[in-house]
C-alpha positions in Angstrom: -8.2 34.9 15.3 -9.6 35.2 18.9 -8.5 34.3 21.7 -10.9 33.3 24.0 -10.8 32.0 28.0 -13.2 29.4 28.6 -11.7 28.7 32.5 -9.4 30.4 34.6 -6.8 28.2 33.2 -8.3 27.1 29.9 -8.3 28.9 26.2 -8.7 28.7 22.9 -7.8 30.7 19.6 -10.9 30.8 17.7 -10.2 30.2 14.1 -10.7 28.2 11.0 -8.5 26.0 12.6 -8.5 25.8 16.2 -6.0 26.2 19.0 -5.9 25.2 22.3 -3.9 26.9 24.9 -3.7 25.4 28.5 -2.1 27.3 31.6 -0.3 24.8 34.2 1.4 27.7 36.1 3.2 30.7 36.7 6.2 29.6 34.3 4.2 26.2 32.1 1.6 26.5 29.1 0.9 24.4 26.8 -0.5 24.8 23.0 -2.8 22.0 21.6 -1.9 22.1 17.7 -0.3 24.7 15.6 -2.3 25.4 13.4 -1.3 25.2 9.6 1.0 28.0 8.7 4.1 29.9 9.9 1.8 33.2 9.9 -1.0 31.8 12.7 1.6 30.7 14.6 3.3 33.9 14.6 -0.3 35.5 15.5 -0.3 33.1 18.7 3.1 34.4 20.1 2.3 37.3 19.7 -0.9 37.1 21.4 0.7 35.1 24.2 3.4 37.1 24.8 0.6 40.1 25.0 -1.2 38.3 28.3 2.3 37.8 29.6 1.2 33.4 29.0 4.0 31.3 29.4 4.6 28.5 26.6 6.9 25.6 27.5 4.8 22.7 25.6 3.2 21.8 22.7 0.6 18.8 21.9 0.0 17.9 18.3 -3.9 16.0 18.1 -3.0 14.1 14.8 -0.7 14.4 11.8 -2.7 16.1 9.4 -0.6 19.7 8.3 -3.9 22.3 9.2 -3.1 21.2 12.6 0.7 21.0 12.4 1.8 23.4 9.9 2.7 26.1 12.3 4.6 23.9 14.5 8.3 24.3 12.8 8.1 27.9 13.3 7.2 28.0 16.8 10.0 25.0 17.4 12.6 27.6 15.6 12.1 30.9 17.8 10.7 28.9 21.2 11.6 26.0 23.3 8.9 23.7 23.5 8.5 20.3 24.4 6.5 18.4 22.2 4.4 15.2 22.4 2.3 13.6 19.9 0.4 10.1 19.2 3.1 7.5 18.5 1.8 6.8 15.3 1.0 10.4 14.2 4.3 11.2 15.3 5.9 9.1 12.2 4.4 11.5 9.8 5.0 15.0 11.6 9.0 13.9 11.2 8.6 12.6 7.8 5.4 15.0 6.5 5.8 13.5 2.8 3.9 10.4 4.4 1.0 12.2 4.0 0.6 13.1 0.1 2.6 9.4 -0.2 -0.5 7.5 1.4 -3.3 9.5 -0.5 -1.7 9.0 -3.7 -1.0 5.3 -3.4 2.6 5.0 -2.4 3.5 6.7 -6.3 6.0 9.1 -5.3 4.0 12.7 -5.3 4.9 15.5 -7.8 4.9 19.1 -6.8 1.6 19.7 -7.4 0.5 17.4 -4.7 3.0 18.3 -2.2 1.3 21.7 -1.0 1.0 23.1 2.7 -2.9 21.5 3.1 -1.1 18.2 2.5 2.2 18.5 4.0 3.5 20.5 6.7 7.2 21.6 7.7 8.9 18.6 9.9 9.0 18.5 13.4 10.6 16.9 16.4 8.6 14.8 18.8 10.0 14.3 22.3 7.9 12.4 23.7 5.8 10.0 21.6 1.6 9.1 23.5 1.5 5.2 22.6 -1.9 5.2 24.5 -4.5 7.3 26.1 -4.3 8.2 29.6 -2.7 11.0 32.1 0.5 12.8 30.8 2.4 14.2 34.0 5.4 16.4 33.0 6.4 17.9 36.0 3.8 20.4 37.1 1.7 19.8 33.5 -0.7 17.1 34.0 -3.4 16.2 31.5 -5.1 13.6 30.1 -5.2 12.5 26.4 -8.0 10.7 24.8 -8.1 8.2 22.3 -10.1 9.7 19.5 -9.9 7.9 15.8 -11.5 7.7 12.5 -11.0 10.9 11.3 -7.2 10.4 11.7 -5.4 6.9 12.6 -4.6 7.6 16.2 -5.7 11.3 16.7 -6.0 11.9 20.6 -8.4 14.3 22.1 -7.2 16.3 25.4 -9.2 16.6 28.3 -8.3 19.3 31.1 -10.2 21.2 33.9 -13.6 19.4 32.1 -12.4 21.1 29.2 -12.6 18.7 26.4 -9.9 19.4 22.9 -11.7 17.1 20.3 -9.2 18.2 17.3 -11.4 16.5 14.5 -13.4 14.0 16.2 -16.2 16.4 15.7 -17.1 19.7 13.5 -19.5 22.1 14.2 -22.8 22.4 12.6 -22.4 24.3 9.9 -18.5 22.8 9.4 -19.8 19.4 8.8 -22.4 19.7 6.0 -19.9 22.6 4.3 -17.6 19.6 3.6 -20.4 17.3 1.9 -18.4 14.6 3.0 -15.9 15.3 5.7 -12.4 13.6 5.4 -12.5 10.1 7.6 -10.1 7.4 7.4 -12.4 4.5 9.4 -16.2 5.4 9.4 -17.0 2.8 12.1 -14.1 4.3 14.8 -15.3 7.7 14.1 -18.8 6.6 15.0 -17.2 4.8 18.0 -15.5 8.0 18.6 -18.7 10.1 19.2 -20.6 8.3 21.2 -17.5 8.0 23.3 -17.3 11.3 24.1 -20.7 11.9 24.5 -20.1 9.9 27.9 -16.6 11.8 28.8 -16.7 13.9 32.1 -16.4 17.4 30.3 -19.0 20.3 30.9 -17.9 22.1 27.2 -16.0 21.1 24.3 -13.5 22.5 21.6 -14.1 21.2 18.0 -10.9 21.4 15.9 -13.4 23.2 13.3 -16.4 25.5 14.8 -16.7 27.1 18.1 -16.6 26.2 21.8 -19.7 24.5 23.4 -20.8 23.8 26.8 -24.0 22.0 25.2 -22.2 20.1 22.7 -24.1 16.9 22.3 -26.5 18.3 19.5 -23.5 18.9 17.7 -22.3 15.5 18.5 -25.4 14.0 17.5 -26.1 16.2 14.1 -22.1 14.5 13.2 -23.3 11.0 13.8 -26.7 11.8 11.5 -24.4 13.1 8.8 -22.0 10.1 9.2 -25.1 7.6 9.0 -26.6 9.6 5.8 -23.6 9.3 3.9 -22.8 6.0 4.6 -26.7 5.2 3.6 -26.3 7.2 0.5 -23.4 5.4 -0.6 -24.8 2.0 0.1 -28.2 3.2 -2.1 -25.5 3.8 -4.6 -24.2 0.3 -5.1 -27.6 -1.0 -4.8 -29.2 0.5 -7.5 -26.3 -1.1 -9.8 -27.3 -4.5 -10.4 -24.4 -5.5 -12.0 -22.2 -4.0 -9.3 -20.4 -0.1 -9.7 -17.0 1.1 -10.9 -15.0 1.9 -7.5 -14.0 5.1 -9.4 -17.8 5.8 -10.2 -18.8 4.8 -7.2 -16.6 8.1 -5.5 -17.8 10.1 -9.0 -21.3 9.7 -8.0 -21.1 10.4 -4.1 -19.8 13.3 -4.6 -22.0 14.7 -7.8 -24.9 13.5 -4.7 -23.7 15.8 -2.0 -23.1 18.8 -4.7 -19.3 18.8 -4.5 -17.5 20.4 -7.6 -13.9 18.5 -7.1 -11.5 21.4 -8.4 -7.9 19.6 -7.9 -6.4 16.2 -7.5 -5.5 16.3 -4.1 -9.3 17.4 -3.1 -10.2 14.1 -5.1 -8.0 12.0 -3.6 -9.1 13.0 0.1 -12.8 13.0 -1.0 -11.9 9.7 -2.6 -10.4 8.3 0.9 -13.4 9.3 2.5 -15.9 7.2 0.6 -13.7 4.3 0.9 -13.9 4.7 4.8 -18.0 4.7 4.4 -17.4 1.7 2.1 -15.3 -0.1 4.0 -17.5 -0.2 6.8 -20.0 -1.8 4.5 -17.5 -4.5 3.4 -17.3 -5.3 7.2 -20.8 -5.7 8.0 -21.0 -7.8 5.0 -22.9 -5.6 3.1 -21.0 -5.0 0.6 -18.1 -6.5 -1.3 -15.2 -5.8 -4.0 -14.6 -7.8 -7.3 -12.5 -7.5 -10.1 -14.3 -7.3 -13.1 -12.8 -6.9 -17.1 -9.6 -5.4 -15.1 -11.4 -3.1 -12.8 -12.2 -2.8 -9.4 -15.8 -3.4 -9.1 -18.4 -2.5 -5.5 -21.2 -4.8 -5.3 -24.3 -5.5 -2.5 -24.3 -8.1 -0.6 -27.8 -8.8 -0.5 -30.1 -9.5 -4.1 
């Protein structure tokens, strides 16, 4: 972990996950996520307390427990004010939401509950119902509206210093994951081209490293979105008689070379092609159907 300045108020802590660490004033700071584990939050203090940087606040992006995880801990040994999207906010004080919605509502067993997939649970003081300027005293920023890849995940933008949590990944990030976790394919199109026309002169991926010349990034994400989604729909046309849903998430990801090694890595690869399919459904290109008792993805068009 690194921690790196990028303005004379601005850092970030350079890591598989990233963190973002804002300086309001002499005696204000604010953290942008907490990464996933008691351990990297414990690294941050330390390396705040090292600089002599002050921490009175904390901003969770979106609910998803790489970004959260470390967030109990640092509530437990600091006081921080924390804010987070509304709706994000409903699963960072009740984390089993999380595995709950991947697996289907079915009540998760052990196995599924693990720290990738549920984080400690936190309190939220002051819940972001929509994107705009947060002024808390003498910390003033503004917050972003940034979905797809999580329901209501909000970017932060200060000193043209944009905090994209997982809007975007870098280069080599996105085609590592094959097919990276989205919950609505068309908002998270939506979503880059939107901040490709935000006032920022560098931006922070929640995955990769710090760019003031972002937009090649941006624009290698929307390729990779757009071949994926193309993929799947050559997929479900070359089935005549319409695919198995289940076949249909077998085959995308035996087509990007992903060996799935658990359930949980299913299930989240598995929510990711129904995002890419469920954009299809919308533009009418494709449709679902049961057939002999089983969900069935068919195209649109003969």
């Amino acid at each position: 972990m690194e921690l790196q300045l990028l303005t004379n108020n601005v850092y970030y802590f350079l890591a598989s996950v990233n963190i973002g660490y804002v300086r309001f004033s002499e005696s204000e700071g604010m953290l942008i996520d907490a990464g996933l584990e008691d351990q990297t939050m414990k690294k941050v203090l330390k390396m705040l307390d090292e600089k002599g940087l002050p921490l009175t606040h904390l901003f969770i992006t979106h609910a998803h427990a790489d970004h959260y995880g470390g967030a109990a801990y640092l509530q437990k040994n600091r006081q921080v004010y924390t804010m987070a999207p509304s709706f994000e906010s409903l699963i960072l004080q009740e984390p089993m939401l999380e595995p709950l919605y991947l697996f289907h509502g079915t009540n998760p067993i052990s196995e599924w509950r693990n720290k990738f997939l549920e984080g400690k649970p936190i309190h939220v003081d002051l819940l972001v119902k929509e994107e705009g300027a947060v002024e808390l005293g003498g910390v003033v920023f503004l917050t972003v509206a940034l979905p797809g890849h999580s329901y209501q995940q909000f970017g932060i933008l200060v000193s043209e210093i944009l905090f994209a949590a997982d809007a975007y990944f870098g280069k080599d990030i996105i085609h590592k994951h094959g097919i990276p976790y989205i919950v609505d394919a068309k908002e998270a199109l939506e979503t880059l081209e939107k901040i490709k026309k935000l006032p920022c002169r560098g931006a922070v991926p929640g995955h990769g490293r710090f760019e003031t010349g972002f937009m090649e990034t941006i624009d290698e994400n929307i390729k990779v979105h757009h071949q994926i989604e193309a993929m799947i729909y050559s997929l479900i046309t070359a089935e005549t008689a319409g695919i198995a849903f289940e076949q249909l998430v077998t085959k995308a990801c035996t087509e990007k070379g992903i060996t799935v090694k658990s359930v949980p890595s299913y299930m989240l690869f598995r929510t990711a092609v129904t995002a890419y399919l469920t954009k299809l459904i919308q533009e009418q290109k494709a449709y679902f159907q049961i057939r002999n008792n089983q969900l069935v993805v068919e195209s649109s068009f003969e």
